[in-house]
BASE-996457 format. One record per residue (C-alpha): residue in one letter; x negated, y, z negated. Coordinates in steps of 0.02 Angstrom, whole numbers, plus 50000, padded with zeros to 5 digits. Last residue first. Example, Ala and Ser with C-alpha at 12.3 -4.5 7.8 and 13.67 -1.06 7.14 Angstrom:
# BASE-996457
s493164994749643;a493854977549610;
//
This chain:
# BASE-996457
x495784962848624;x494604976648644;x493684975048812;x494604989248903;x494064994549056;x494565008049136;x495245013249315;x494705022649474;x495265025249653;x494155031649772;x494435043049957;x492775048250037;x493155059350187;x492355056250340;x493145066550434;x494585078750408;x495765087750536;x497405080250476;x497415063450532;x496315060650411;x494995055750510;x493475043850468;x494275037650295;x492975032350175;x493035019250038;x492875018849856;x493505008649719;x492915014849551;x492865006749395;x492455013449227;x491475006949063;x492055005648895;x492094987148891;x490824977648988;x490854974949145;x490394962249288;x491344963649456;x491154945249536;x490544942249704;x488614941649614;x487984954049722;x487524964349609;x487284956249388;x487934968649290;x487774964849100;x489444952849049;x491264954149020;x491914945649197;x492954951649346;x493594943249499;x493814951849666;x495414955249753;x495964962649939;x497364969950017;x497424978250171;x498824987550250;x498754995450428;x500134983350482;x499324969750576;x500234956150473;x499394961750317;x497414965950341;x496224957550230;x495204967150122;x493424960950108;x492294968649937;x490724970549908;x490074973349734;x489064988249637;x488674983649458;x487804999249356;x488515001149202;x489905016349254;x490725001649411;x490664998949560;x491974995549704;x491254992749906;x492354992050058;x492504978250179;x493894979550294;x494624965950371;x496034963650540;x497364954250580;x497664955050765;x498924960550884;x499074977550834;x497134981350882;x496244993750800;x497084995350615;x495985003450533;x496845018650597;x498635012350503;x497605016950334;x498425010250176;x497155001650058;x497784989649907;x496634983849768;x496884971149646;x495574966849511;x495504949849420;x495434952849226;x493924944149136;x493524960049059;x495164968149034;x495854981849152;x496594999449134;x497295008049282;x498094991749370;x498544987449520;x497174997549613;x497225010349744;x496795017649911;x497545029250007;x497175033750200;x497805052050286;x497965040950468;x499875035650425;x500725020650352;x502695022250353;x503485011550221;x504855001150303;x506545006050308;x506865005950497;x506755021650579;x508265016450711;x509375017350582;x509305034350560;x509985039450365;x511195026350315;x511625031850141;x511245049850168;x511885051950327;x513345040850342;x513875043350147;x514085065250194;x515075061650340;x516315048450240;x516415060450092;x516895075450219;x518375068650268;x518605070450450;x517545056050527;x519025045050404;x520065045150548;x520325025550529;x519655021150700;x518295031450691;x517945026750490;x517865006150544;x516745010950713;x515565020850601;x515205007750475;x515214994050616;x513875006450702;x512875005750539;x513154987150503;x512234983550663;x510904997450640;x510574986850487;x510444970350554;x512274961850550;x512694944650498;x511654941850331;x513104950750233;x512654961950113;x512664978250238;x514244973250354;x515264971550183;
//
């Protein structure tokens, strides 16, 4: 009840949890124990997605049509310099005929995650154009490159990549 209700945050309902099966002696049946931890885990983690230096980068879709508008998410909590501001990140996507565009990824409520979207049209590549032009056959590929790892590496070029399909 404590975990549907809008009343308690979830360390809240977690200590009401624990206060109901104290007082009822249910610490000493194993299925009570064994629902704590796995269903509640540490509360004090939160359940958000963790964002860590290793960077990823993706699109929404892996196969796109030529007038499509692309989506493209980057998780990298190092681009985030300051916490108290949102921040861009301007990364470049191109694609197998030649079109190479610019594109700015806004930062999400200072959270190390940046989305970002470009339009795309079936036509010969035009660069610069703020529009991704392709033509159907050809392949996309976001890159961008993540200046440590958080594991030792620099400067490692991460990409995502994705199809386009002009056959309706």
């Amino acid at each position: 009840d404590a975990v549907t209700s809008v009343e308690y945050s979830q360390g809240e309902a977690m200590q009401y949890a624990l206060l109901e099966t104290y007082q009822s002696n249910g610490w000493y049946y194993d299925k009570y124990e064994m629902a704590e931890w796995n269903l509640w885990g540490n509360p004090n983690l939160g359940m958000g997605l963790a964002i860590g230096s290793n960077g990823s980068l993706t699109l929404d879709k892996p196969q796109y049509r030529a007038n499509d508008v692309l989506q493209i998410t980057l998780r990298d909590i190092d681009l985030n310099e300051n916490g108290s501001t949102t921040e861009t990140y301007t990364m470049t996507l191109t694609t197998s005929g030649g079109d190479q565009e610019s594109v700015v990824l806004t930062e999400t409520d200072a959270s190390g995650v940046f989305l970002g979207s470009i339009p795309m049209a079936e036509s010969n590549y035009v660069k610069g154009n703020n529009r991704l032009d392709v033509l159907n056959g050809q392949t996309i590929t976001a890159t961008y490159t993540d200046a440590d790892d958080g594991m030792g590496g620099v400067n490692i070029q991460k990409t995502a990549n994705a199809d386009v399909d002009g056959v309706y």
